[in-house]
C-alpha positions in Angstrom: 0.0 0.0 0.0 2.9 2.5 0.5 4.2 1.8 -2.7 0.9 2.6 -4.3 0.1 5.1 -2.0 3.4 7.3 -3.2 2.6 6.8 -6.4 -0.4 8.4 -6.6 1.0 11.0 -4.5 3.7 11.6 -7.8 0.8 11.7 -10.0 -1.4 14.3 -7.9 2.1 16.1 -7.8 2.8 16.1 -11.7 -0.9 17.1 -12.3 -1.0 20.2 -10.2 2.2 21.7 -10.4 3.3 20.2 -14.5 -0.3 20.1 -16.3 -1.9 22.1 -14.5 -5.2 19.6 -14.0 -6.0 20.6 -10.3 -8.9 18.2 -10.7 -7.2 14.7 -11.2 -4.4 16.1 -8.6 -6.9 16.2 -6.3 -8.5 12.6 -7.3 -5.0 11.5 -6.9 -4.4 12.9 -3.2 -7.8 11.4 -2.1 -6.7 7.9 -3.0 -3.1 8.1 -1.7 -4.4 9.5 1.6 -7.0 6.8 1.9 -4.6 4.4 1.2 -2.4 5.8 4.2 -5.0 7.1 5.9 -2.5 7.4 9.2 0.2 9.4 6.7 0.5 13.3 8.4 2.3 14.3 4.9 -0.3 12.9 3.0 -3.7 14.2 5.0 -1.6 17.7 5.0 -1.1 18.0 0.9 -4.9 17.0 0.5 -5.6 19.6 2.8 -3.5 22.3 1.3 -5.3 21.7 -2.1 -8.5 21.7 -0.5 -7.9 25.3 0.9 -6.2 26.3 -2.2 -10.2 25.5 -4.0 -12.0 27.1 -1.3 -13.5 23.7 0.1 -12.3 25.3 3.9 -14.7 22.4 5.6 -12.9 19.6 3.7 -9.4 21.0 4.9 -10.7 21.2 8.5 -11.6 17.6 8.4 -8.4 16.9 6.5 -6.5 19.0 10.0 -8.4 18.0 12.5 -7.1 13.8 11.3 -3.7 15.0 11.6 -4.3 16.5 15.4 -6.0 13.1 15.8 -2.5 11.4 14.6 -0.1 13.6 16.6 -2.3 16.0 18.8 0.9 18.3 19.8 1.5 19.7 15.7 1.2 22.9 16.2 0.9 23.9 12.2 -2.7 21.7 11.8 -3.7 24.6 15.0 -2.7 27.0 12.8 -4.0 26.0 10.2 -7.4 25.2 11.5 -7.4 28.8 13.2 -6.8 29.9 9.7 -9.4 27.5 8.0 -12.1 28.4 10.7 -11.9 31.8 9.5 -12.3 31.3 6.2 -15.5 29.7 6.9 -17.0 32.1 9.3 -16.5 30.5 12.3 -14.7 33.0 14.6 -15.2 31.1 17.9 -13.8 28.5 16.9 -10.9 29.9 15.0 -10.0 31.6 18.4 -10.2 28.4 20.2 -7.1 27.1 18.1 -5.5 30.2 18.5 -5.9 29.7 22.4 -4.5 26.3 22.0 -1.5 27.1 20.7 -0.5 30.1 23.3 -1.6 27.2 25.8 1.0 24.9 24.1 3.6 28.0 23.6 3.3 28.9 27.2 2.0 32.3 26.2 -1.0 34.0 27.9 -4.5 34.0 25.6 -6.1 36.8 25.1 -9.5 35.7 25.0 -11.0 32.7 27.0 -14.2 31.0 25.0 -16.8 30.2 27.1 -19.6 27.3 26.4 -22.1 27.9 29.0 -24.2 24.2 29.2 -27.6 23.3 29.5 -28.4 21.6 33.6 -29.3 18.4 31.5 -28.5 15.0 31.7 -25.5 13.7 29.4 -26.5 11.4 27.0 -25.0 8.2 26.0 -24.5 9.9 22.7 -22.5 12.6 24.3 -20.5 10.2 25.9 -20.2 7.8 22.9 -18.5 11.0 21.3 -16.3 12.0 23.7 -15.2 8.4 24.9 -11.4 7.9 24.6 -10.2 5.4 22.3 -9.1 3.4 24.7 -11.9 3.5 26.8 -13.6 0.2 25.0 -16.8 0.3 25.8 -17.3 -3.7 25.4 -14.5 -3.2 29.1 -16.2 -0.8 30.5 -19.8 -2.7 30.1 -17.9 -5.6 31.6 -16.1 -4.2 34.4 -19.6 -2.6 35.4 -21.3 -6.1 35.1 -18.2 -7.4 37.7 -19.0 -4.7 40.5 -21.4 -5.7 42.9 -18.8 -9.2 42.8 -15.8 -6.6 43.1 -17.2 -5.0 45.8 -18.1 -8.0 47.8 -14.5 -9.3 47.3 -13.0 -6.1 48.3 -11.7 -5.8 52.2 -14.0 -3.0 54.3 -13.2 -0.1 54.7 -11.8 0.6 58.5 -13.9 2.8 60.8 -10.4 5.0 61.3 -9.5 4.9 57.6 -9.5 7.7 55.2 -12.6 9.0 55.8 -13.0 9.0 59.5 -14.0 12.9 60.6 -16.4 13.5 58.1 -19.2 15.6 58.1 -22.6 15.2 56.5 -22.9 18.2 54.6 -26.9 19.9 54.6 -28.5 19.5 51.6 -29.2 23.2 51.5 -25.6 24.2 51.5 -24.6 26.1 48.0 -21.8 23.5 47.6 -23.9 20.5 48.3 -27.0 22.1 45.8 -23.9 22.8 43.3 -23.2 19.1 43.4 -26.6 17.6 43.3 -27.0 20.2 39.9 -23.9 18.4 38.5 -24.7 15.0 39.7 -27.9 14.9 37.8 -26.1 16.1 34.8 -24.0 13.2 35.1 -26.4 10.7 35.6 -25.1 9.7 38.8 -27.9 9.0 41.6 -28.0 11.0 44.8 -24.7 11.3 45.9 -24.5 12.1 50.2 -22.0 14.8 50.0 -19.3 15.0 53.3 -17.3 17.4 54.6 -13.8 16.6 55.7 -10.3 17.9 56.8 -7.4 18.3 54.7 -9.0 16.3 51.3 -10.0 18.1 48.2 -12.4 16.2 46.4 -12.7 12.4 46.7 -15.3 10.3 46.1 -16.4 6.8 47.3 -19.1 3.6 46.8 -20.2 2.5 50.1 -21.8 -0.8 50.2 -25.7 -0.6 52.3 -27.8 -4.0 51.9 -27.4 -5.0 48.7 -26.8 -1.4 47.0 -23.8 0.7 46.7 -23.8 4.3 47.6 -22.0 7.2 45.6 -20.2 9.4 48.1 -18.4 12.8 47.3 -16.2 14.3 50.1 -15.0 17.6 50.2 -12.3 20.0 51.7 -13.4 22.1 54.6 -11.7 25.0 52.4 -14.2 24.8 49.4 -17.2 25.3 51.9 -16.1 29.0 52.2 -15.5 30.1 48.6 -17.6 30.4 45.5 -17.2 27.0 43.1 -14.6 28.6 40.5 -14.6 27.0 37.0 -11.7 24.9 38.0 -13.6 23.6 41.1 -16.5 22.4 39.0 -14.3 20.6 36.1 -12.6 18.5 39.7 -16.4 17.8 40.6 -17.8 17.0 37.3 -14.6 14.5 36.5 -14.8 13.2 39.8 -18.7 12.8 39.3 -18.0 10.9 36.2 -16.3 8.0 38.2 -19.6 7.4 40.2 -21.6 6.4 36.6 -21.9 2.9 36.4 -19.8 2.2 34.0 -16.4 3.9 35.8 -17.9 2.9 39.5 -15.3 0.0 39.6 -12.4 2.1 40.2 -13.7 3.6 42.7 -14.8 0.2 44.4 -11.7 -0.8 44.0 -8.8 1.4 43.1 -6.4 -0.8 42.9 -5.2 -1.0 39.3 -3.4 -4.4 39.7 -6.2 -5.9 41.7 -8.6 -5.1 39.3 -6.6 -6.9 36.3 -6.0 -9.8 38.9 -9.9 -9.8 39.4 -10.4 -9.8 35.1 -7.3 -12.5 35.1 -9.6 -14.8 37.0 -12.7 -14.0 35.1 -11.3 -14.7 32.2 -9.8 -17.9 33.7 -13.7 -19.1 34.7 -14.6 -18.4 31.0 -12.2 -20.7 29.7 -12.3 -23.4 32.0 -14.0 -26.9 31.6 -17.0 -27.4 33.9 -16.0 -29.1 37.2 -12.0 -28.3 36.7 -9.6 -26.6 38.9 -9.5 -22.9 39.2 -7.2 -20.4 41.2 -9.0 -19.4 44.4 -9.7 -15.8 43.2 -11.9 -17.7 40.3 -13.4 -20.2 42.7 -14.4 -16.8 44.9 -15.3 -15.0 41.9 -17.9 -18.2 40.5 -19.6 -18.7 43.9 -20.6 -14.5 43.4 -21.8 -15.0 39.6 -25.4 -16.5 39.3 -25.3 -18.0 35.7 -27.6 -15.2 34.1 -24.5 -12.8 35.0 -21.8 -15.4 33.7 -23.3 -15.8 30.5 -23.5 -12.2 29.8 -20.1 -12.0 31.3 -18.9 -13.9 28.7 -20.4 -12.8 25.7 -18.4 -9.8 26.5 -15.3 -12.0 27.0 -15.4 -14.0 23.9 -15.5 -10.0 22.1 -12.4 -9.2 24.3 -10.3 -12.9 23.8 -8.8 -11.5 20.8 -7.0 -9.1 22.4 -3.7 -10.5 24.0 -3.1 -8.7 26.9 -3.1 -9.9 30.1 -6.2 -8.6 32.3 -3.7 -6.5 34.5 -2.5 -4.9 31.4 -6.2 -4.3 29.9 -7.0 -2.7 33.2 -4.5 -0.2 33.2 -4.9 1.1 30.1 -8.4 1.2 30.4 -8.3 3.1 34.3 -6.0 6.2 32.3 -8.3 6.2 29.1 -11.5 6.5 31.2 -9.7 9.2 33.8 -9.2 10.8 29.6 -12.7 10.4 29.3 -13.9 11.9 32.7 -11.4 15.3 31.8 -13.7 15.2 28.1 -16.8 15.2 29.7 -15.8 17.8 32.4 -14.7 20.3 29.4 -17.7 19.4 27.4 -19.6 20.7 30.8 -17.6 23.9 31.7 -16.2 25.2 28.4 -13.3 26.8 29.4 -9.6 25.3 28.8 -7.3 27.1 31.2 -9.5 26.4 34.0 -9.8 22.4 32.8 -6.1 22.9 32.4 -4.7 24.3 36.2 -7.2 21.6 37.5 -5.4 19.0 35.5 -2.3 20.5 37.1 -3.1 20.2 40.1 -4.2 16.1 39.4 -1.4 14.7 41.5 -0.1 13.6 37.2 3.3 13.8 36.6 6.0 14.0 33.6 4.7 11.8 30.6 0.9 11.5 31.8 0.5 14.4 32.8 1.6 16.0 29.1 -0.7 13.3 27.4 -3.4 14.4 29.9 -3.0 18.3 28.7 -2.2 17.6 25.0 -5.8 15.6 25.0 -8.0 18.4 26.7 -6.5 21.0 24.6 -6.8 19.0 20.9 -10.5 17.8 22.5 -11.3 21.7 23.2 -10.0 22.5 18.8 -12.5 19.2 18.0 -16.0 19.4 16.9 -16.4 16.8 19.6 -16.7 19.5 22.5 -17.5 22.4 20.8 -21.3 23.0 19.2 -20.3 25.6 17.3 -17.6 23.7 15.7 -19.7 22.9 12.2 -17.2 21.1 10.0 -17.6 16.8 9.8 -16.1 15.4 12.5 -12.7 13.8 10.8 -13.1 10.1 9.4 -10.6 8.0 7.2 -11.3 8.7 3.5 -12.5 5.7 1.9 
């Protein structure tokens, strides 16, 4: 394909620039870069032409692929900023400029705002905004495994982290502030704490046969108005308590987690009546067989993928924690504020420059912003 690929690539280039037929250049591009539909050079010459014939919402698409590929080129901003222009989009044209002072270290001179409806997120908004790696067939799975993690998990001691609290009233701003957000989030009720020296936490407490979302905060938010930074750390921390991220919160523990999918998968594979570790043989006396079978359905669509359940787990725990940072700057709107709060994270070094690089090429996507009008980018076929 690469050798095909660059030779259409040498046609498109003798056609524009030797016989002048912009028309079959162009034919010629769209081929090669659907060929190589991961090629930067290629996407970039196809959008180039495209701009050149005034077709500014093909280009974008073209641009925002490349950010896709390598979300830290600071030319495809440009460009876009450029592009968005062109088209009469302004807003957006200044939310790429923003991005690359952000990336430049340079302060922006104009912050876009998207103020959002108090509505519920959709499972289309989230759908959208879901990180690649988030697969949702893990995620549906891990949720189905839950209410069995959370009966294999130890207790939680009486003196352990969140011994002091303080049942924060229902009628305090803070607490109305997070029931507004919690709603939009789709997460149920959460009894909101007040505690010493935390920020924001959050926790599923097990009563009966239910599990309980819990949000705890610092005594020194109860005092101050909830900046935008304050509410992206609630909404992403909100996000966790949805059903489908609740398991990392029930249990945190990355590698006991994959040890917990290493034994599911060792149940799915097993002969009936053979030996199983004792984490499987735990695991089978929680699972009523209407839960197995669905469990593995879902197992049979991961098998293909090699990796061992400790290694599926972690990259699934940073892609959601992605995913939580999307749908917190889908809610507030405002970059620098999404930004400082990722800052302030606890990331460090390599995540935490993969965290920023996602939230600022998310905020330059039509993914987050409405106003953004061009086709969301696609492989040409």
């Amino acid at each position: 394909p690469e050798e095909h690929a660059r030779a259409w690539i040498e046609l498109g280039e003798l056609c524009s620039e030797h016989l002048g037929d912009r028309d079959t250049a162009l034919c010629a591009l769209e081929v090669a870069a659907g060929l190589q539909p991961k090629s930067i050079d290629y996407r970039d010459q196809l959008a180039k032409l495209y701009q050149s014939d005034g077709r500014y919402d093909d280009a974008i698409v073209q641009h925002q692929a490349i950010l896709d590929l390598e979300p830290s080129l600071l030319p495809s901003y440009n460009a876009l900023a450029r592009l968005y222009e062109s088209a009469n989009n302004p807003s957006a044209a200044k939310a790429c400029l923003q991005a690359v002072s952000t990336m430049c270290g340079q302060e922006p001179t104009h912050i876009p705002i998207l103020p959002r409806k108090k509505q519920s997120i959709s499972g289309e908004v989230i759908d959208r905004l879901r990180h690649r790696e988030d697969r949702f067939a893990l995620g549906r799975l891990l949720a189905l495994l839950t209410p069995a993690v959370a009966a294999l998990a130890p207790a939680r001691r009486k003196r352990g982290t969140f011994s002091g609290r303080k049942l924060l009233p229902k009628t305090h701003p803070l607490a109305k502030k997070i029931a507004a957000l919690a709603v939009q989030m789709d997460v149920h009720s959460p009894l909101v704490y007040q505690q010493m020296n935390v920020s924001i936490e959050v926790a599923a407490e097990r009563s009966g046969d239910r599990l309980v979302p819990v949000v705890i905060v610092g005594t020194s938010l109860l005092d101050t108005e909830a900046a935008i930074k304050t509410t992206f750390q609630l909404c992403r921390a909100l996000v966790t308590l949805r059903r489908e991220y609740l398991v990392q919160v029930v249990q945190p523990s990355g590698k006991s987690l994959g040890h917990m999918l290493d034994a599911l998968f060792e149940l799915a594979a097993a002969e009936p009546g053979a030996r199983v570790s004792k984490t499987a043989t735990a695991l089978n006396k929680l699972l009523d067989q209407e839960s197995f079978d669905r469990l593995k359905l879902l197992v049979d669509k991961l098998a293909p993928d090699q990796h061992s359940g400790h290694e599926m787990v972690k990259r699934w725990l940073r892609a959601s924690q992605m995913t939580a940072s999307r749908i917190a700057l889908w809610v507030v709107g405002d970059l620098l504020s999404s930004l400082e709060a990722v800052d302030e994270s606890g990331l460090s070094g390599t995540e935490l420059e993969e965290a920023r690089q996602d939230l600022i090429r998310i905020f330059c996507s039509p993914l987050v912003r409405d106003d953004m009008r061009a086709k969301p980018a696609a492989p040409l076929t």
